[in-house]
NUDRENBA-505875 format. One record per atom (N, C-alpha, C): x, y, z. Coordinates in steps of 0.02 Angstrom, whole numbers, plus 32768, in hexadecimal, padded with zeros to 4 digits. Each point is the difference from the previous one (the first is absolute). Layout:
<rs>
XYZ ...
</rs>
This chain:
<rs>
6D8E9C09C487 7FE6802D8031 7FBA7FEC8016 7FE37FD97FDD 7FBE7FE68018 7FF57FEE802A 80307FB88019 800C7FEE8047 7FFD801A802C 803180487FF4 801780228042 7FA480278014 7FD580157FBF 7FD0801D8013 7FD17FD78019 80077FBC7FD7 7FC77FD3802F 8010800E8051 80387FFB8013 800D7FE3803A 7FFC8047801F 8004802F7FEC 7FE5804A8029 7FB67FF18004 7FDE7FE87FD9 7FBD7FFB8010 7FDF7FE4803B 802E7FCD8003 7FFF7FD2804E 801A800E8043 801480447FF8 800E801D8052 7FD780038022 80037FF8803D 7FBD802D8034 7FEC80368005 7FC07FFF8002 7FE8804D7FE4 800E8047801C 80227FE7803D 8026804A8015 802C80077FE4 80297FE77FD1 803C80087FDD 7FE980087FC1 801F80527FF4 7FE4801B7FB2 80537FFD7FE1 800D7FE87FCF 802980097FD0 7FF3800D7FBD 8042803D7FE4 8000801C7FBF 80497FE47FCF 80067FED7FC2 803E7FF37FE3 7FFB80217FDF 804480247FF2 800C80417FC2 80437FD77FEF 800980127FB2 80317FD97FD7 802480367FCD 80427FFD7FF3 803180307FF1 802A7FCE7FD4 800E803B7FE7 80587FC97FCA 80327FE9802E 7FFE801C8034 802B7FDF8027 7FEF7FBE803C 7FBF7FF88009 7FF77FE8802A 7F9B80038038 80077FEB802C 7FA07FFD8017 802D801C804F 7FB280288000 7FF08030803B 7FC37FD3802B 80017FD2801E 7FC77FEC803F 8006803E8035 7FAD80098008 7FF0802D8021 7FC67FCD8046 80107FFA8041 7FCF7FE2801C 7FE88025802D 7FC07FF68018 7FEC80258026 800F7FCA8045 802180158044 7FFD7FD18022 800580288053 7FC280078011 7FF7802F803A 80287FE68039 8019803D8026 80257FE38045 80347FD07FF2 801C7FFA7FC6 80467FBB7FED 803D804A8002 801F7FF08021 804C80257FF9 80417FE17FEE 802A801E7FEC 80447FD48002 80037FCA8019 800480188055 80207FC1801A 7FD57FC98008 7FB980027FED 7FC97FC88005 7FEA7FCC7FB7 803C80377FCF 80047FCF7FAC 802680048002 800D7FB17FD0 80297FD77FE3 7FF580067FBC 80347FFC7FC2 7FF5800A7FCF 80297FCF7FE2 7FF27FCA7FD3 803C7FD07FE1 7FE77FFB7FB3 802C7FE57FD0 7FFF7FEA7FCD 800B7FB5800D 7FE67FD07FDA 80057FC5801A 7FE27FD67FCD 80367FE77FBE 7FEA7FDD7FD8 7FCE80177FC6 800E804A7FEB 7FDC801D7FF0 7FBF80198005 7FED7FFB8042 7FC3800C8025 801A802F8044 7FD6803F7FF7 7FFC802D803B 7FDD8002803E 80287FF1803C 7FDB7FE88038 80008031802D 7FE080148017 7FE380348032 7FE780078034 801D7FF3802E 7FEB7FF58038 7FEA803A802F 7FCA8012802D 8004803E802E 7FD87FEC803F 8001802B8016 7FDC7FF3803E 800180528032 7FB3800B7FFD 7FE7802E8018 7FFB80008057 8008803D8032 7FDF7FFC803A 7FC080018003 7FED7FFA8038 7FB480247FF9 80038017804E 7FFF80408010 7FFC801D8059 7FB37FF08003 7FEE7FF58033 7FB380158017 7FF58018804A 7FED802E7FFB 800D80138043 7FDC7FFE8046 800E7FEB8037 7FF47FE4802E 7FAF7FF78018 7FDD80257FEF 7FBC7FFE8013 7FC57FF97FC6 802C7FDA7FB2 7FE67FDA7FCF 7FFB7FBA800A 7FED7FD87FDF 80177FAE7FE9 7FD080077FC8 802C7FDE7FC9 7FCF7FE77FC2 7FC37FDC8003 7FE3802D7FC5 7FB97FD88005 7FF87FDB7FAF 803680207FE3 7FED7FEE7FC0 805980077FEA 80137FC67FE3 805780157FEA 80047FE87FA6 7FF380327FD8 80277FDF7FC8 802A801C7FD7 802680218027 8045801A7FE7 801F7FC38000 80327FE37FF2 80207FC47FFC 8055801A8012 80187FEE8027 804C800A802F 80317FDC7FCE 7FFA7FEA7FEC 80487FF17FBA 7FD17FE97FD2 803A80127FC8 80027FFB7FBD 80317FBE7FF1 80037FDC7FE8 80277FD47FBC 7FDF7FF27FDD 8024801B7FC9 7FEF7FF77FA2 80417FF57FE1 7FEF7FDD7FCF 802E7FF57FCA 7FEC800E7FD4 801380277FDF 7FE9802C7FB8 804F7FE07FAF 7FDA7FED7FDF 801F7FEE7FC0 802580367FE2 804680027FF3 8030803F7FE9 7FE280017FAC 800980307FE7 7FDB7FF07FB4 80547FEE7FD6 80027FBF7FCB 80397FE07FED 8036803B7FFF 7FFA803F7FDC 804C80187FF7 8002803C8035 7FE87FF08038 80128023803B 803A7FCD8033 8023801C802B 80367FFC801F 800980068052 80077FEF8029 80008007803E 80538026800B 801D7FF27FC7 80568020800B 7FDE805A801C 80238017800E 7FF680618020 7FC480168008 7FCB7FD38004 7FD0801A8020 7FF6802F8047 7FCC80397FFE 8002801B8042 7FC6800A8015 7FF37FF9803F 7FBB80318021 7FFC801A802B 7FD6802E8005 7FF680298044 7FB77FFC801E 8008800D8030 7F997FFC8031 800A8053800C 7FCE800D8002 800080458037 7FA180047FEF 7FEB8002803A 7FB4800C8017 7FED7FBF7FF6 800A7FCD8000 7FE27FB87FE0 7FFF7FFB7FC1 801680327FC9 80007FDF7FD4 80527FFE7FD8 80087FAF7FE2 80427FD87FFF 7FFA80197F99 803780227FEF 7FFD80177FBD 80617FD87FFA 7FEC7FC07FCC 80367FDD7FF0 801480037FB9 804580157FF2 801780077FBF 80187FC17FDF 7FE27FBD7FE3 802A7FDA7FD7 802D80127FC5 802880037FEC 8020800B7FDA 7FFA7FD77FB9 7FE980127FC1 800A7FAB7FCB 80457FEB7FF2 7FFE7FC67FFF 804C7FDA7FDD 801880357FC5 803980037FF5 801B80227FC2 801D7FCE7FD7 7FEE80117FD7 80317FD97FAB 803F8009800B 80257FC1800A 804580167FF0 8013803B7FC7 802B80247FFF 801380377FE8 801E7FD37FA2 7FF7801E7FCA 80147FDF7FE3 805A800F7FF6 80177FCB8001 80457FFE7FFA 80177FEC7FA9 803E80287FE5 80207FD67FD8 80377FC98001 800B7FCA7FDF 802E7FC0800A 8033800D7FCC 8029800F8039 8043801B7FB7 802D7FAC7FE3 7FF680027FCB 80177FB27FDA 804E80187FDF 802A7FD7801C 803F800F7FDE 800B7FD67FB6 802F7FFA7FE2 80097FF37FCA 80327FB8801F 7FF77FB77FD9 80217FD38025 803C80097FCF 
</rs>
């Protein structure tokens, strides 16, 4: 999980992220203003979480920038921590901020090996 926190450290500073961790699995919490559904992309990809978004920005007709450092997309690749899973993962956005459920790998279930008599 270190990885994954180094590499939260290295976002851009408008992007606040939180990880919460469960027996079942990690909660990413991002902060990502003006990103909606249809403007993120979300993949698993080699065990690395890629995230793509991309914000509008309106300005309205009798503005022009004088100063811009909001930044109009996002790509990051964030490190999955080893016994996390991209299998049933989910997320949702609502207000800009993207709250993603990884799920961890499960232990195979233990089974018994029934041995016949030769």
């Amino acid at each position: 999980m270190s990885a994954l926190r180094e590499a939260l450290g290295s976002l851009p500073d408008a992007v606040f992220a939180d990880v919460l961790e469960s027996e079942e699995g990690y909660l990413l919490v991002l902060d990502l203003p003006g990103v909606t559904a249809d403007t993120l992309d979300v993949t698993v990809e080699a065990g690395r979480l890629v995230i793509e978004g991309q914000r509008s920005k309106d300005v309205p007709r009798e503005f022009r920038f004088v100063r811009e450092d909001r930044s109009v997309f996002l790509d990051v690749e964030l490190p999955l921590p080893p016994d996390a899973t991209g299998q049933g993962a989910e997320g949702t956005v609502s207000r800009g901020v993207l709250e993603l459920e990884v799920p961890k790998a499960s232990a195979a279930p233990s089974t018994t090996i029934p041995i016949d008599e030769a």
